[in-house]
N, C-alpha and C positions, 0 to 999 in steps of 0.2 A: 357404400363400403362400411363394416363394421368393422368392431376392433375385437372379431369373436376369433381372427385367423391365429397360428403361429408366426410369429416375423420371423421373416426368411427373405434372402436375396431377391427371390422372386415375388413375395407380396409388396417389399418395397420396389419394387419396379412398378408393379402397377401399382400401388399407392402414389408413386410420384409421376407416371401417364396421367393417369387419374385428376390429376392437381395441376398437369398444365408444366411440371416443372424439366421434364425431359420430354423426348419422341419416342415412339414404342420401336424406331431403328435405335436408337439410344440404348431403349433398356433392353431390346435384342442384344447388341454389342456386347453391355454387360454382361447381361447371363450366359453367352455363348463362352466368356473367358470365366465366368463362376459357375461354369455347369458340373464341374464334382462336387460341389456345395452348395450351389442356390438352392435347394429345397430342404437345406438343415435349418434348425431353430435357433435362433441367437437370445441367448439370454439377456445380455446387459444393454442398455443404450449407448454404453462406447461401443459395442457391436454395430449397432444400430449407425451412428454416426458415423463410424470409420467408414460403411459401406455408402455413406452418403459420399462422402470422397469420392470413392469409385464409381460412382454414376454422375458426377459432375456437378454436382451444386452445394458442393461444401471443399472447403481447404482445413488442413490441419495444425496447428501452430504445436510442435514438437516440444515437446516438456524435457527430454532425454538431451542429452549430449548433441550438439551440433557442429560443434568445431567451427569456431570464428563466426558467432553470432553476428556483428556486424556486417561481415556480408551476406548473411542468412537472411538478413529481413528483406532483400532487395528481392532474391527470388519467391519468398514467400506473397509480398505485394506484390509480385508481377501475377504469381499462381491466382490469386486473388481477381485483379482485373481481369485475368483470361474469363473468367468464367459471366463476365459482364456481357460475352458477346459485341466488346469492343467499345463500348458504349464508359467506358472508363480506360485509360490511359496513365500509366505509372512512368514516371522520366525523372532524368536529373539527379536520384539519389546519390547520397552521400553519408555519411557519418561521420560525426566528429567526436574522436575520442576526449572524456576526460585528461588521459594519459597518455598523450601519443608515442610515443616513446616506448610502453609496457603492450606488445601484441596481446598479454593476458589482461588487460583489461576490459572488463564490458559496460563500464559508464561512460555515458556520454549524451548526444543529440542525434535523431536519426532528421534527415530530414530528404524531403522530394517533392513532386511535384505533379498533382490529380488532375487531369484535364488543362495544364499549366497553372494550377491554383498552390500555391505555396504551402505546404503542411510539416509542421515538427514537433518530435514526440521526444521526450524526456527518457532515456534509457536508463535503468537504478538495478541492471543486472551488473553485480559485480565481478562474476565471472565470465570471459566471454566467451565459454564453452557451451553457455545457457540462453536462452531467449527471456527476457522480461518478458513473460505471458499476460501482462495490464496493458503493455506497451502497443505488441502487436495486436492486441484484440481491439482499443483503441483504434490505431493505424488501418486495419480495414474493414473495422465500420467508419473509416472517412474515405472509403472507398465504393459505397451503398451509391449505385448510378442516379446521376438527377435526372429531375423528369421520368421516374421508374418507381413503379408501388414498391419493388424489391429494395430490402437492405441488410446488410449484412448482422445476421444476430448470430452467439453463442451459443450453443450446445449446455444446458445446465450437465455439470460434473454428479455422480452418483457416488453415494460413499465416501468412504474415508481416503481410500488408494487414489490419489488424484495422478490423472495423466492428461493427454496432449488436449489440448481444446480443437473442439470444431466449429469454425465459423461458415454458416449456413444463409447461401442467399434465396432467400423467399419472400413473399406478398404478408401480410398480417395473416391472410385466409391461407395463406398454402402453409403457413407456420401451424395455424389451429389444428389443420388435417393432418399436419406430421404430429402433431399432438394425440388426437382422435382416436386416429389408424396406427400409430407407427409407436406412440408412448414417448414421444421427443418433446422434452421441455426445455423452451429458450429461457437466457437469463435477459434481465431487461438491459440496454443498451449500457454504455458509459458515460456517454454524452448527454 
């Protein structure tokens, strides 16, 4: 595979066949629901990553308005585990507001439970319309399956306009090739 194509829905689909990270009934599905557009050119790598979304091995952590971040995070780490193949299990969560009292507040401590292993992340959104985007990004890379070369890396952001991150689950080598083929650059973990 070279990196001489246009990226399009459909060269990422077989870029990601290719890498072992979907089944080509996978990125059939895809394309069958992006067939007025899989064979257009996407400029940017949020292009690039949003579509990772949609072929299952990336989640997005929403930079926009979400209306009661705290219970946001619980569906986003479950979005997160799903794509483990089950091999990671999210339970027990909870949040504790700094202000329990103020539904607008968004400081506090998120906390849950990875394969029953206790995890808690430090929340310093003070809006809680907003997601800490250190927080969540954090939260599932301690979701990266054990015993699995896969773990969960970041989408490096482009430019000045920052929007939603995406955290993408791959092997070191299936990161390189999204590198390669697709122009995807991870940023280095947090931990």
């Amino acid at each position: 595979m070279a990196n001489t194509q246009s990226i399009t829905y459909a060269r990422i689909a077989e870029v990601l066949t290719d890498l072992g990270m979907i089944s080509k009934e996978q990125a059939r599905t895809v394309l069958d629901g992006a067939a007025d557009y899989a064979t257009e050119p996407m400029e940017r790598r949020h292009e690039v990553a949003d579509a990772l979304e949609g072929f299952g091995v990336a989640v997005s952590i929403h930079s926009d308005d979400v209306d009661f971040a705290d219970e946001h995070y619980e569906g986003l780490l479950n979005e997160a585990a799903a794509l483990t193949g089950g091999s990671v299990a999210v339970s027990n969560y909870r949040f504790d507001k700094s202000d329990p009292d103020d539904e607008d507040c968004g400081l506090g401590t998120m906390h849950f439970e990875c394969n029953g292993r206790p995890l808690s992340f430090g929340i310093e959104q003070e809006s809680n319309d907003y997601l800490d985007m250190g927080a969540a990004q954090a939260a599932i890379e301690a979701l990266s399956p054990p015993d699995d070369p896969r773990e969960f890396r970041c989408v490096e952001q482009e430019g000045a306009d920052l929007g939603d991150d995406y955290m993408v689950l791959a092997t070191a080598e299936q990161r390189d090739g999204l590198l390669r083929h697709l122009g995807i650059v991870f940023e280095a973990p947090l931990r």
